[in-house]
N, C-alpha and C positions, 0 to 999 in steps of 0.2 A: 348452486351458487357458481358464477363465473368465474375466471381466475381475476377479474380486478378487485371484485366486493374482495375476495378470501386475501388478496392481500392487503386491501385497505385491514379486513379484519386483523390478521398478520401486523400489520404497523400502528393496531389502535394497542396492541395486546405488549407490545415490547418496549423494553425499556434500555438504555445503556446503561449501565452499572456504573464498570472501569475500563480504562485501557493499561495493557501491563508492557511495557516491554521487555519479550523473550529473551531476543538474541541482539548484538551488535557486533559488529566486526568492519574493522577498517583496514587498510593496508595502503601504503605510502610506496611508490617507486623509485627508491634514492641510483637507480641507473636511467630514469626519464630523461633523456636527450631533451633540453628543451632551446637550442639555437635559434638565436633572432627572434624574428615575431611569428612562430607558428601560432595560427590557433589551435586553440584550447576549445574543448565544446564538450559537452554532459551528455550519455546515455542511457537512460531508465527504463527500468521495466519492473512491474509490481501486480501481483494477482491476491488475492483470496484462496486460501485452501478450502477444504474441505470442511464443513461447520464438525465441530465435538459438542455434541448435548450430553447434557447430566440434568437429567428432569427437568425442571422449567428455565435451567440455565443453558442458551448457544454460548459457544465462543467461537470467535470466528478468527481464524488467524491470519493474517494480511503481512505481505514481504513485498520490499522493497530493496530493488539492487540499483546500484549506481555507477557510473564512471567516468571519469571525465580522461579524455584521452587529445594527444592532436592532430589535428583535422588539417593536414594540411593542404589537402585541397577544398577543405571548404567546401565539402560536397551535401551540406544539410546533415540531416536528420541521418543517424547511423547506427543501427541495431545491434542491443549490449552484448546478445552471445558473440558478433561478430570479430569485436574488438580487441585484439591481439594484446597480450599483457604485457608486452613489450612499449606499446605505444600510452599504457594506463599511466597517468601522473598519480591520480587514487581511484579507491573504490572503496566504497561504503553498499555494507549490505546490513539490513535488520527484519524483526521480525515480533510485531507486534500482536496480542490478542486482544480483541473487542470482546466482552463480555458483558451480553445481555440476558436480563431475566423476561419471562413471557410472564404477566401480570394475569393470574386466571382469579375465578370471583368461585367463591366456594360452591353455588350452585350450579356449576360448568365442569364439563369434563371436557378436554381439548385430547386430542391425537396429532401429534404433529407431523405425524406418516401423513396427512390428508392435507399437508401443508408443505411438503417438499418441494415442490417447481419454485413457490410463491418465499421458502427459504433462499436458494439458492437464486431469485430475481435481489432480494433482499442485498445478498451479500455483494451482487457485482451491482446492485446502485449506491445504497445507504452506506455501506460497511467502508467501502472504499473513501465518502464523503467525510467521516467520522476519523479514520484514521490519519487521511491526509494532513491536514493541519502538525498534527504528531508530530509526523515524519518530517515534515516542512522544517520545524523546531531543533528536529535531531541530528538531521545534517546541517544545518546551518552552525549548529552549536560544536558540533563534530568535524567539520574541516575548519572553523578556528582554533579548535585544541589540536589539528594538526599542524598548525602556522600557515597557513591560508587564510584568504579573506573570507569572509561567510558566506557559499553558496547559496542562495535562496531559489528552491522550487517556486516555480509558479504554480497560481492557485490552481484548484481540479478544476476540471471545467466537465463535464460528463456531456460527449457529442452523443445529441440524437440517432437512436436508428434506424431509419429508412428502410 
């Protein structure tokens, strides 16, 4: 069996349960210099750990960090470890699990050892799909209760890879 069939197999077999969220942690920078019109601009970064099985239950656990900092040259796009805590207006970071069961049929025996590549494709396409929305929810909802306007992530978009 190739690895497409095995994770079409893989994706007939699983199910999402729930999503829990772990962790949440905010923090506000009440010495943010914010003079005149500097921008203001977001830096994100968010992975997938490592899947935790327990029998026919994954959970896959997905973080996301956030910050919005200012930009004042306006120089794009700015990589979150880069970003000096000095210049963070906030930062939100969380930590959600995805918890899916593997639907097996009583006269099936699965090994999911013969399924790790087609796991771990799993978790950086679907898992990330799954969880986004969440998170979209959670900061949006999370820098209003910090007296901000509501940040809204944009949708995932998952780029092709070549």
């Amino acid at each position: 069996m190739d690895n497409k069939e095995k994770y079409s197999q893989l994706i007939s077999m699983i199910e999402l349960k729930n999503i829990e969220l772990i962790s949440l942690n905010c923090n506000q920078n009440p010495a943010f210099n914010h003079k005149g019109s500097k921008p203001i601009d977001a830096a994100i970064k968010y992975n997938t750990k490592e899947v935790i099985q327990s029998g026919i239950e994954l959970i896959f656990p997905f973080c996301l960090s956030l910050a919005t900092f200012s930009n004042e040259n306006n120089s794009g796009e700015k990589d979150y470890d880069l970003i000096d805590s000095k210049d963070k207006l906030f930062d939100i970071s969380l930590e959600l699990y995805l918890n899916y069961y593997i639907e097996v049929t009583d006269n099936s025996t699965l090994d999911l050892s013969n399924f790790l590549e087609e796991i771990n494709e799993f978790a950086n396409k679907n898992v990330i799909i799954n969880a986004w929305p969440y998170a979209r929810e959670i900061v949006s909802n999370v820098t209003t209760r910090m007296g901000f306007p509501p940040l809204l992530l944009p949708p995932y978009k998952a780029m092709p890879k070549y």
